[in-house]
C-alpha positions in Angstrom: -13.6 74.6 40.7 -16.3 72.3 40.4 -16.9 69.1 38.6 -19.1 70.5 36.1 -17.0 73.2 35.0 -14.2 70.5 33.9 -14.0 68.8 30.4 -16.3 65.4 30.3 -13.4 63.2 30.4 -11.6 65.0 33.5 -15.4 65.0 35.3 -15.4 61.5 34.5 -11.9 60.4 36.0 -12.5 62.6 38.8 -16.1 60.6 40.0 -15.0 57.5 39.0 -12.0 57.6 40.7 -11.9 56.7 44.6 -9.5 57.2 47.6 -8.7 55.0 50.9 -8.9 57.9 53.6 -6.5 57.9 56.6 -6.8 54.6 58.7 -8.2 56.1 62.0 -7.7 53.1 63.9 -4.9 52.7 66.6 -1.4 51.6 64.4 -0.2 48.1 65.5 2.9 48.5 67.1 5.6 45.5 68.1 6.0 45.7 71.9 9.3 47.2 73.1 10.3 43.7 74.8 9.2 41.8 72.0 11.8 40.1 70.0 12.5 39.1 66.0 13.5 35.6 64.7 13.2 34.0 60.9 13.3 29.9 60.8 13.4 28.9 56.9 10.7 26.7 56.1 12.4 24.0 52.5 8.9 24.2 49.8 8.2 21.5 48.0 7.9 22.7 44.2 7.8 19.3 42.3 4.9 19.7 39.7 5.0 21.2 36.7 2.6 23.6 37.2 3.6 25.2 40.2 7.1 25.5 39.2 6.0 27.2 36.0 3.7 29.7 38.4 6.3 30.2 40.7 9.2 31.0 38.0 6.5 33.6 36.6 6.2 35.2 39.8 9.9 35.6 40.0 9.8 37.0 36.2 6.7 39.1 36.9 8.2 40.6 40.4 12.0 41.0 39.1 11.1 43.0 36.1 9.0 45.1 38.3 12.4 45.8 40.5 14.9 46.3 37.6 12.2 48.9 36.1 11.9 50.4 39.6 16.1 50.6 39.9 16.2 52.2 36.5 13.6 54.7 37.4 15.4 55.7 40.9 18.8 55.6 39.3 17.6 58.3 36.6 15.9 60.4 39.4 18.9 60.6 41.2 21.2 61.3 38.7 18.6 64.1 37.9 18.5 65.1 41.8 22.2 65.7 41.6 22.4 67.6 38.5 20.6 70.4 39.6 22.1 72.1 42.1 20.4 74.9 42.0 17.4 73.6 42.8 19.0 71.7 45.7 20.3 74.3 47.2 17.4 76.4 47.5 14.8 73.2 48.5 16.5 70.2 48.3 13.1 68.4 49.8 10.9 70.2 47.0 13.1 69.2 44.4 13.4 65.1 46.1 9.6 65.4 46.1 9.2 66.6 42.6 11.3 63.6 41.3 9.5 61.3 43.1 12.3 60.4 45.6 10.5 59.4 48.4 8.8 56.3 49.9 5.3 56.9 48.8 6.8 58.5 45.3 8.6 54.9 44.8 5.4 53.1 45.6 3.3 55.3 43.1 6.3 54.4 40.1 5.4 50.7 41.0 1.3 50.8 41.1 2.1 52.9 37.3 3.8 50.0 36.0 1.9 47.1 37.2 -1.1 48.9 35.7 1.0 49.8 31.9 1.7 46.0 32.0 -1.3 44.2 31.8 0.4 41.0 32.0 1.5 41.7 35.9 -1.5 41.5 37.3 -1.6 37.8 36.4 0.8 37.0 38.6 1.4 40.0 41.3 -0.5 42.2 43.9 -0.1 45.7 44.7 0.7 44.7 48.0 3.8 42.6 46.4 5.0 45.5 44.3 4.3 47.7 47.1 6.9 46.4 49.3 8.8 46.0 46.3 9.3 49.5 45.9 9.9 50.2 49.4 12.8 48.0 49.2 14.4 49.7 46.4 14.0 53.1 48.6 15.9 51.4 51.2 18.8 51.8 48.9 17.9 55.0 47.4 17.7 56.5 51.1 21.5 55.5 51.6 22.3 56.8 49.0 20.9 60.3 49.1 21.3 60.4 53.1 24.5 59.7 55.0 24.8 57.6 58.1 25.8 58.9 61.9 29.4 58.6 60.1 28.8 61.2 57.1 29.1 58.3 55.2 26.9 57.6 52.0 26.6 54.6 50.1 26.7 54.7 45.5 24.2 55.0 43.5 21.2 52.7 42.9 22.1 50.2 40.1 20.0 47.2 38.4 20.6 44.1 39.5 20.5 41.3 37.6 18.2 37.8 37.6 20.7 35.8 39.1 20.9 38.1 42.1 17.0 38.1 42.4 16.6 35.6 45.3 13.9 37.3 47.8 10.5 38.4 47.2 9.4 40.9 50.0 6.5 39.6 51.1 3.5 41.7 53.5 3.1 41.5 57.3 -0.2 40.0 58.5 -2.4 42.6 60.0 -2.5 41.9 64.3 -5.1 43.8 64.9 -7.8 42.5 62.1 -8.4 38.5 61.8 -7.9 36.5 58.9 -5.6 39.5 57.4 -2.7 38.6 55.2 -1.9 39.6 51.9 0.3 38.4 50.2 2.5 34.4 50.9 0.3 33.5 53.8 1.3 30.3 56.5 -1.5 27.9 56.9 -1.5 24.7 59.2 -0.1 23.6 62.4 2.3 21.8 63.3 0.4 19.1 65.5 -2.1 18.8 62.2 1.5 18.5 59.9 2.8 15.6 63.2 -1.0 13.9 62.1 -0.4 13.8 58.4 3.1 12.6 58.3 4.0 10.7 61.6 6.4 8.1 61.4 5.2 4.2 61.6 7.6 3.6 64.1 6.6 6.5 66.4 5.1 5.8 69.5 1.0 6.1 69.6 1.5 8.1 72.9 3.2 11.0 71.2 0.6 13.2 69.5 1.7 16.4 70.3 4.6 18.3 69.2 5.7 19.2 72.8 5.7 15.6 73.6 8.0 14.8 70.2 10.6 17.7 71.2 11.0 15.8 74.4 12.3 12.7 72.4 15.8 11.1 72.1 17.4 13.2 69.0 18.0 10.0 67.2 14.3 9.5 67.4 12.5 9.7 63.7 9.2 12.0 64.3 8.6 12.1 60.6 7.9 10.3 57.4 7.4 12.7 54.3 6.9 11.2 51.0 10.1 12.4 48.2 6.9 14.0 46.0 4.6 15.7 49.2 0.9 16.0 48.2 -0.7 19.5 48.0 -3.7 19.6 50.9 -7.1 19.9 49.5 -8.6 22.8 50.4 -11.6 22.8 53.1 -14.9 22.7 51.8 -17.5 23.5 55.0 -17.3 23.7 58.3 -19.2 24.1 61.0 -20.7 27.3 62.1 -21.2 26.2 65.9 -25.4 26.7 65.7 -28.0 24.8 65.0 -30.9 25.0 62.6 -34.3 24.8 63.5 -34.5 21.2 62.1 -32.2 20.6 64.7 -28.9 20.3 62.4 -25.6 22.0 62.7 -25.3 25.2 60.5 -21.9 25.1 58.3 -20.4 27.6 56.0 -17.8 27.8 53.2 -14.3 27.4 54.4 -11.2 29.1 53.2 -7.5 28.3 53.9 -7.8 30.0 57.3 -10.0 26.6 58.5 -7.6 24.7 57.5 -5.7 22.8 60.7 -3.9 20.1 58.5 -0.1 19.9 57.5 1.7 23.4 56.8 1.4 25.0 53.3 2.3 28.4 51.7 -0.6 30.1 49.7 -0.5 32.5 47.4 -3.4 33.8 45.9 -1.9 35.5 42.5 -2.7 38.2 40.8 -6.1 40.9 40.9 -7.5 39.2 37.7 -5.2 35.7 38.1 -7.1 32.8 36.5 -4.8 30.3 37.7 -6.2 29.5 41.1 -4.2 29.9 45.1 -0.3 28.4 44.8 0.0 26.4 47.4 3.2 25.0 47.8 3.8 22.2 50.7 5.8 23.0 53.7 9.0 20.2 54.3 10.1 19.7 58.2 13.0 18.0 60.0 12.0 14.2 60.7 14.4 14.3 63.4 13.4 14.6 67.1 16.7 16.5 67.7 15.5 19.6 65.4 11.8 19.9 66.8 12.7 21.8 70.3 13.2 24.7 67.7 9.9 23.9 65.9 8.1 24.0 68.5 9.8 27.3 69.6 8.8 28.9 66.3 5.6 27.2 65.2 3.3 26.2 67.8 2.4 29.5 68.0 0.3 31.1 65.0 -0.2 34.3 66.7 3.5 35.4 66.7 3.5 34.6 63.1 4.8 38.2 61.3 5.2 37.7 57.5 6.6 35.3 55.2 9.7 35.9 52.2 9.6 33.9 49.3 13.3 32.6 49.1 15.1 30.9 46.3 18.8 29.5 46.2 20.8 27.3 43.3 20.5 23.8 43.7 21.5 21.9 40.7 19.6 18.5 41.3 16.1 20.5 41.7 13.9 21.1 38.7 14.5 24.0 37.4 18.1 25.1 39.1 16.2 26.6 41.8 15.2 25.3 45.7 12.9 27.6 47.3 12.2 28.4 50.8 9.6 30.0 53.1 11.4 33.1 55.6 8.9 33.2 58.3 9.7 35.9 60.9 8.1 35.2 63.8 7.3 37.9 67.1 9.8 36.0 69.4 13.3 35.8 69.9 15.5 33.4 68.9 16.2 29.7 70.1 18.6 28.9 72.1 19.4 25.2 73.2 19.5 24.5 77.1 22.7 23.6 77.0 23.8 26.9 74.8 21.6 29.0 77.5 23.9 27.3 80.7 27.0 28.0 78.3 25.9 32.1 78.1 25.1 31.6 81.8 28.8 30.5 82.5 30.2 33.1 80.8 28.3 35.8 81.6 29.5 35.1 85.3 33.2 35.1 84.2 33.9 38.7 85.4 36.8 38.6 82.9 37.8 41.6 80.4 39.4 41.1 77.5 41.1 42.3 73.9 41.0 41.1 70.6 43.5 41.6 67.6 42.4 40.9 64.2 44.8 39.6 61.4 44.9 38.8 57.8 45.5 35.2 58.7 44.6 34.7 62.5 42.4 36.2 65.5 44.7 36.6 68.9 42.7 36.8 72.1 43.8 37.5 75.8 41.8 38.5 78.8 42.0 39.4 82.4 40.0 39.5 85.6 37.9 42.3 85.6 39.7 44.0 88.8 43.0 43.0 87.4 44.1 41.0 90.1 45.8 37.5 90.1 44.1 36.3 92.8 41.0 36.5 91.0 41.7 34.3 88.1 44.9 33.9 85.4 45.5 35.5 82.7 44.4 33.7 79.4 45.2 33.2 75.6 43.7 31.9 72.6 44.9 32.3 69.1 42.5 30.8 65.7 44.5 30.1 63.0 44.0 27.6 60.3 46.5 24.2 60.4 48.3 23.0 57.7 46.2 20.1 56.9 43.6 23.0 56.7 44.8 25.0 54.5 45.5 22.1 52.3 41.6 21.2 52.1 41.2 25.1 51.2 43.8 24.2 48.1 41.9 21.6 47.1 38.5 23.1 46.6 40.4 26.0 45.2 41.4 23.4 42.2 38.4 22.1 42.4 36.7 25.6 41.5 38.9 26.6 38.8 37.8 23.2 37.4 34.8 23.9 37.2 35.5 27.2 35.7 37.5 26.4 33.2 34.7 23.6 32.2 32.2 26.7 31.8 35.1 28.6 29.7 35.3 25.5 27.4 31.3 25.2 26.8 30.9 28.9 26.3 33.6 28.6 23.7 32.5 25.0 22.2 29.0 26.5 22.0 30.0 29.7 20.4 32.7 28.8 18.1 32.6 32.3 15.9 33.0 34.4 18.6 36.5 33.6 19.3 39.5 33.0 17.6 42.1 30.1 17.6 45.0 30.1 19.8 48.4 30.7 19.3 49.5 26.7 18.6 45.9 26.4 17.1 47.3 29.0 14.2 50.9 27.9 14.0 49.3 23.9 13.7 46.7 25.3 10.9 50.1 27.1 9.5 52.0 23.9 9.4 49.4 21.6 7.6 48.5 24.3 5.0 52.8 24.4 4.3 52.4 20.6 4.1 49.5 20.9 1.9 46.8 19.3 4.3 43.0 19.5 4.5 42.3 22.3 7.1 41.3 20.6 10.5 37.7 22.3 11.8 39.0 23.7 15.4 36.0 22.4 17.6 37.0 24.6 20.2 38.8 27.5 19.7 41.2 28.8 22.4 42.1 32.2 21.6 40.8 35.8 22.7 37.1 36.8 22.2 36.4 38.0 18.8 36.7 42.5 19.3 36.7 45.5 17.3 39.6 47.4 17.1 39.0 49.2 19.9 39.2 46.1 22.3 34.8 45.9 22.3 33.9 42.4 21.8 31.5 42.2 18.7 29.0 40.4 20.7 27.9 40.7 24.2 28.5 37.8 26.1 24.3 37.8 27.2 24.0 36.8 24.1 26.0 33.8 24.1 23.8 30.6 22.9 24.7 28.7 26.5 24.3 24.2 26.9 22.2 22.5 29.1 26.1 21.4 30.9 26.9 24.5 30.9 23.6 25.8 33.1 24.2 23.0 35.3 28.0 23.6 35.8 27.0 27.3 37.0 24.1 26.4 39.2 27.0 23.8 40.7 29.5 26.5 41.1 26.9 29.0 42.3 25.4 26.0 44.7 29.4 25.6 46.2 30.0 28.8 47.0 26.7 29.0 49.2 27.6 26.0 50.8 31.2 27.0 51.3 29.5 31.0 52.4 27.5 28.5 55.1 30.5 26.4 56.2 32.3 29.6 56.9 29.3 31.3 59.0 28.9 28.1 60.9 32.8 27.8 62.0 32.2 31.3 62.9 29.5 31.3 65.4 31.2 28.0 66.9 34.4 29.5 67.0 32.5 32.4 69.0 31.1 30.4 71.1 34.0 29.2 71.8 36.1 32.3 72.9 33.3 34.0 74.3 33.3 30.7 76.9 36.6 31.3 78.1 37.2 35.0 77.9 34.1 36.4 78.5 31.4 39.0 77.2 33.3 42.4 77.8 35.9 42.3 74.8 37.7 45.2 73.3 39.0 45.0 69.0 40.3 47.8 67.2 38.6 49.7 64.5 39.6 48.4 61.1 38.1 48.8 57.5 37.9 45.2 56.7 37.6 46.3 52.9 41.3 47.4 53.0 42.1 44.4 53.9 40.7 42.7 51.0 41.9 44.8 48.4 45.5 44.1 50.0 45.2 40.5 50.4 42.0 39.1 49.5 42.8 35.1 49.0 44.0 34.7 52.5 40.9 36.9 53.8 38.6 34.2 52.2 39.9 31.4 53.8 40.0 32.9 57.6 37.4 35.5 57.3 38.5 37.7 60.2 35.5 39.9 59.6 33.6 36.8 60.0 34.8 36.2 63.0 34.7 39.4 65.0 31.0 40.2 63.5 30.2 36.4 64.9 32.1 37.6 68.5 30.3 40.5 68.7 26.7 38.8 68.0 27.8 35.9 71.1 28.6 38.8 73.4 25.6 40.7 72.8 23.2 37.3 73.4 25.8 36.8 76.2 24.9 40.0 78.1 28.1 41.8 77.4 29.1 43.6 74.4 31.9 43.9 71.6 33.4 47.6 72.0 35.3 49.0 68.8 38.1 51.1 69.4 40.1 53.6 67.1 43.5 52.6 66.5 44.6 56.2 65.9 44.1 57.0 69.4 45.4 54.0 70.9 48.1 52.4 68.6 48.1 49.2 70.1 50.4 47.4 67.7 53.2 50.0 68.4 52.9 50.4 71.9 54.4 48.2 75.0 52.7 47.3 78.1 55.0 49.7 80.2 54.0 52.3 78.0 57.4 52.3 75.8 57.0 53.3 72.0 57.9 50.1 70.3 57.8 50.8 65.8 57.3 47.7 64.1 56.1 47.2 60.3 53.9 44.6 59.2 56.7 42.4 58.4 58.0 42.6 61.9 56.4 39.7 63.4 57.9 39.9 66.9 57.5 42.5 69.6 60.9 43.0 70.7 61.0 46.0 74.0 64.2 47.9 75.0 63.1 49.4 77.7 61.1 46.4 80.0 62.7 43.8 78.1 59.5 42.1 76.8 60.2 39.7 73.4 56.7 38.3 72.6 54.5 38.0 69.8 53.4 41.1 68.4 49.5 39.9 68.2 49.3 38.5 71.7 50.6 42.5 72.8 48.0 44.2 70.7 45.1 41.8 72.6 46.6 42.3 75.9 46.6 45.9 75.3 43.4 46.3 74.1 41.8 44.8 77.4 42.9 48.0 79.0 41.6 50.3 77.0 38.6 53.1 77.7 35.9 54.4 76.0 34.3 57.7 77.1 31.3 56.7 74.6 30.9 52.9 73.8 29.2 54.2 70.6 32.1 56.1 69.1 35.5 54.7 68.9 36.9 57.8 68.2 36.5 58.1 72.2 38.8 55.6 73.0 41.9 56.0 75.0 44.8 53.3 76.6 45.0 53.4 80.3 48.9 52.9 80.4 49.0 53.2 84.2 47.1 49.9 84.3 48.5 48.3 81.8 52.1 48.5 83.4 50.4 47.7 86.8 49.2 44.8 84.8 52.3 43.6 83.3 53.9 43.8 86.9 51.3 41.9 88.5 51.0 38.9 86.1 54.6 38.5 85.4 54.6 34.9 86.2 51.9 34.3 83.7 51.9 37.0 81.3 55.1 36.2 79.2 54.3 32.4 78.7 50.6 33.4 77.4 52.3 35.6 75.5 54.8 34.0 73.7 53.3 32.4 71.5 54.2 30.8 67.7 54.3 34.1 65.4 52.4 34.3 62.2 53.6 31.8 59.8 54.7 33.1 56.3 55.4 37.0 57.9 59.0 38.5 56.5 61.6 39.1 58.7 62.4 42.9 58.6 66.2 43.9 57.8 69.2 42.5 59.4 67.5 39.4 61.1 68.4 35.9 59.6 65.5 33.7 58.7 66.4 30.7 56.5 62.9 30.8 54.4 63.8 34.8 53.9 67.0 33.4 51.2 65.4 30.1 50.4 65.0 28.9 47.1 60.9 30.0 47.0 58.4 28.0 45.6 59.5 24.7 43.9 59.3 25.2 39.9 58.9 29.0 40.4 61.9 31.2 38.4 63.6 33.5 40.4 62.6 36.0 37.6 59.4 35.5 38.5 60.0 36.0 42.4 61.6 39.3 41.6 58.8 40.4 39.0 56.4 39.8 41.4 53.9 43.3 41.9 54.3 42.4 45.8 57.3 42.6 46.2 58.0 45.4 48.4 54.7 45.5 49.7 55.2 43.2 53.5 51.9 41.0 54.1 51.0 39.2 56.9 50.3 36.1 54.6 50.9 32.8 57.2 51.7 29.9 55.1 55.0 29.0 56.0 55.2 25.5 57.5 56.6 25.4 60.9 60.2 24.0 59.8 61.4 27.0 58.4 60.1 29.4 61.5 63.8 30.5 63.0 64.4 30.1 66.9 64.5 33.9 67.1 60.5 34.0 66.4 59.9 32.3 69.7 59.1 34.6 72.2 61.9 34.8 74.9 62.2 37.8 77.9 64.8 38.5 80.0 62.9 38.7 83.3 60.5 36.0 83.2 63.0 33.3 81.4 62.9 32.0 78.0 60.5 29.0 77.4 61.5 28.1 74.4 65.4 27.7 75.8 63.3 25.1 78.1 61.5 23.0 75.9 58.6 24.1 77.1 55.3 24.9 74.8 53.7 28.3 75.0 50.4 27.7 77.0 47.9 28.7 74.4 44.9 27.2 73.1 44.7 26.7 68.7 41.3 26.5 67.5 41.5 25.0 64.2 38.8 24.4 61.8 37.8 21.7 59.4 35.5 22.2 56.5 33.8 18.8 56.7 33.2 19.3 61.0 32.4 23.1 60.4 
């Protein structure tokens, strides 16, 4: 039908309206060998102004996400409900909806042009990728993984958990294209603007200052760093007739100075480009990786705006530039000759994972004692440790309970007074004395009689205390989430050193785990750990297998092959048939070292080579029984029949005994190790028949303890 046979207004929208045609040019692809890295870039948002445009852009983009959550959650639950027309085209009916990719992106051009307001402070481009995150989340959902596994449904988050705006990668085959937060500068023009007055005049490049001591200061930024001016005119290269050079308006790609994030806001922003200075290391010890990741503008990708809590910045907030750059990650020379030495270790090796310790043990890859000992290492946490863990534990709940009283002091009416509060109100109203105003009330919250409290608790009138108390708590726990990611990578480092690349851990659903004992989880973070392992190998040339532990049953199983059933509370591997008494997580790793996988990729592939592992257990007899011997668990319950002193102690000081025996855990055994080392009984120590008993010695099980120390990392 033609245009003229449709109503005015259709012909209208119709002629007026225009389409981008398919992009015929050759798509930009990253190479195969080409790697991925992100260094965070601290911003400097000091001025008023910029912090008020950058808090609107986090307004303006996060209600553009929570509408865009709400809008896939009701398409889904709308997908699901009708079955029928799933079952007869389930991709007609996910099309219909609008679940899809380009469906989401179409949702999020509708509401940026509804809400005028938007485009004052975000692009299309911005709410493009927006939207494509959100489908992320939407695809797990509707499509499961290579397990058959499917993640819930889509929910809104909320504004504290709005820390990353997606931003748009530059284009690498046009110049001078980049959409949205955009990286000017270089670092030699950032070394020129800010170099330090003690710095030697020979250093003026930034290759020269990564070659300095570490203690060398490279740097001297001012506390409030000035936003660059942007460039006027440059010059054009040619010459007029008159003989003069030719110049031209310059834009923030001509600029060469210090390094700055730009923004350019909005399709009909009156405010002006954001441009929000770029902070460095001063130290010469930090600007090997500088160079690494920005003396190159080419390999520039895209750029995230990043925001985390930090109390003593205006505004609650510190924000942070995610550059992902085309190359792949540093990597010290000293870490590269560590890698080096252990890829050329030749050892195998098996890890077991516990609530409250990692147990490693490896071999020589051909299983032969002349080719190298075998090896143990156990990380636990010491006692001083877990008394620092204590004490930020207190410290926490300090904190807490100080945002429980300001909520309460602010908003009196919405709860009501204690018990003492009422029986003390009670006593001066029998003794005929003015009621006392309770200032802060310390009974329940104020409900219906269906348990509903009258008002929400969003709509609490919250202090200025009380805002900074939660960006403190909320600042801790990063730092603490950092502390624990740094002691795991070390502690990675660590094993991977002295056991090698090739390393073998069962198959276990961390998340079980937590729901069973999720204090201790927090303060050794075994999934930490083993993620951290499996990175180091991987960078290491060697790799982290998984294997099932319903094939292989490591932690019932002997090294000559014998059943041996133990519980969780049976600490101690105790063997009837080769006469083996060692620790029950030291057999699990040595195991694990021998076993196979017919497909790396699928655990459920894995099998135990018995035959070797009894070959094994004959070969390193010398050896084997004193790396495995080592100190139990501390804190795990003896099983029935053994006597262990702690077992019929009198418990915690100050604790009833009613309260011991009304305790919901009672019956359920948990590896929990907190029990000091004087109440371990002799029996715990591993002892064998054949090879001797080392404890009956004096000797100390050969084993290494990596400890960990929140203020070293």
């Amino acid at each position: 039908m033609s245009a003229e046979l449709l109503d005015p207004v259709s012909a209208c929208d119709v002629s007026a309206r225009r389409f981008r045609g398919k992009n015929k040019g050759k798509r930009w692809t990253r190479g195969e060998g080409t790697g991925l890295a992100v260094i965070r870039l601290p911003l400097e948002v000091r001025g008023l102004e910029g912090q008020l445009r950058v808090e609107q852009l986090y307004w303006a983009m996060w209600s553009v996400k929570r509408a865009l959550q709400r809008d896939a959650r009701a398409a889904v639950d709308a997908y699901w409900a009708g079955d029928v027309r799933r079952d007869v085209d389930a991709k007609g009916w996910r099309v219909e909806l609008g679940l899809s990719r380009a469906g989401m992106e179409r949702r999020g051009y509708r509401h940026m042009e509804r809400s005028r307001h938007l485009g004052r402070h975000v692009t299309k481009a911005l709410v493009m990728h927006q939207a494509d995150e959100v489908w992320e989340g939407v695809s797990r959902h509707l499509f499961p993984d290579e397990s058959g596994r499917r993640f819930g449904r889509p929910r809104t988050g909320t504004w504290w958990d709005y820390t990353r705006i997606p931003g748009r990668a530059r284009s690498h085959t046009t110049a001078r294209k980049w959409e949205t937060f955009r990286l000017h500068g270089t670092l030699a023009g950032h070394l020129d603007a800010y170099r330090h007055r003690d710095l030697d005049q020979a250093i003026t490049t930034p290759e020269q200052a990564a070659g300095l001591a570490p203690t060398t200061s490279v740097l001297a930024q001012p506390r409030r760093m000035p936003v660059p001016a942007r460039p006027r005119r440059v010059e054009t290269g040619d010459v007029s007739a008159k003989g003069k050079p030719k110049t031209r308006a310059a834009t923030w790609w001509d600029h060469t100075g210090p390094l700055v994030l730009v923004f350019t806001g909005g399709a009909d922003s009156q405010f002006g480009d954001l441009v929000l200075p770029v902070r460095l290391p001063s130290g010469a010890g930090r600007w090997p990786r500088l160079v690494h990741f920005l003396n190159n503008p080419t390999t520039w990708h895209t750029v995230d705006l990043v925001r985390r809590r930090d109390a003593s910045s205006p505004g609650g907030w510190a924000y942070e530039a995610h550059l992902m750059v085309l190359t792949s990650g540093y990597a010290s020379p000293a870490t590269k000759a560590r890698r080096a030495a252990a890829a050329d270790l030749n050892r195998v090796g098996g890890i077991d994972g516990n609530v409250s310790n990692l147990s490693v043990v490896s071999f020589p890859d051909t299983f032969d004692p002349a080719d190298g000992a075998v090896s143990s290492t156990r990380v636990e946490l010491t006692n001083d440790e877990l008394a620092s863990l204590e004490k930020a534990r207190r410290k926490e709940r300090g904190r807490k309970r100080a945002l429980d009283r300001s909520r309460r002091s602010t908003n009196p009416a919405q709860y009501t007074p204690s018990k003492r509060q009422q029986d003390r109100a009670a006593r001066r109203e029998a003794a005929d004395l003015p009621e006392r105003q309770v200032q802060t009330p310390g009974g329940a919250r104020a409900a219906n009689k269906a348990g509903v409290p009258k008002q929400a608790y969003r709509r609490d009138t919250l202090s200025a205390g009380y805002r900074f108390n939660r960006a403190r708590i909320a600042e801790a726990a990063a730092t603490a989430a950092a502390a624990r990611d740094h002691r795991a990578r070390r502690i990675a480092e660590r094993i991977v050193a002295e056991h090698g690349a090739n390393l073998v851990v069962e198959d276990c659903d961390i998340r079980t785990w937590f729901r069973l004992w999720g204090r201790p989880l927090q303060a050794t973070t075994p999934g930490r750990l083993i993620a951290a392992i499996g990175t180091e190998c991987e960078k290491t040339g060697g790799r982290l297998l998984r294997a099932s532990t319903f094939n292989t049953k490591l932690s019932q199983t002997c090294l000559c092959g014998a059943e041996v059933r133990k519980t969780l509370s049976d600490r101690v591997h105790t063997c009837t048939s080769c006469g083996l008494i060692a620790d029950r997580d030291m057999v699990s790793a040595a195991l694990a070292a021998h076993v196979r996988l017919e497909n790396p990729d699928e655990p459920s592939t894995a099998g135990l080579d018995t035959v070797q592992a009894r070959t094994t257990q004959t070969l390193f007899s010398p050896g084997l029984q004193e790396a495995l011997s080592s100190q139990p668990q501390r804190g795990g319950r003896p099983s029935r029949g053994r006597t262990h002193a702690a077992a019929h102690g009198p418990g915690i000081p100050g604790q009833r005994a009613s309260a011991r025996r009304n305790t919901p855990d009672r019956h359920r055994p948990t590896p929990n190790e907190t029990r000091p080392a004087n109440q371990r009984h002799k029996d715990h120590v591993g002892t064998a028949a054949r090879a001797g008993n080392t404890a009956a010695r004096g000797g100390i099980p050969a084993r290494e303890l990596i400890g960990w120390h929140p203020n070293t990392g």
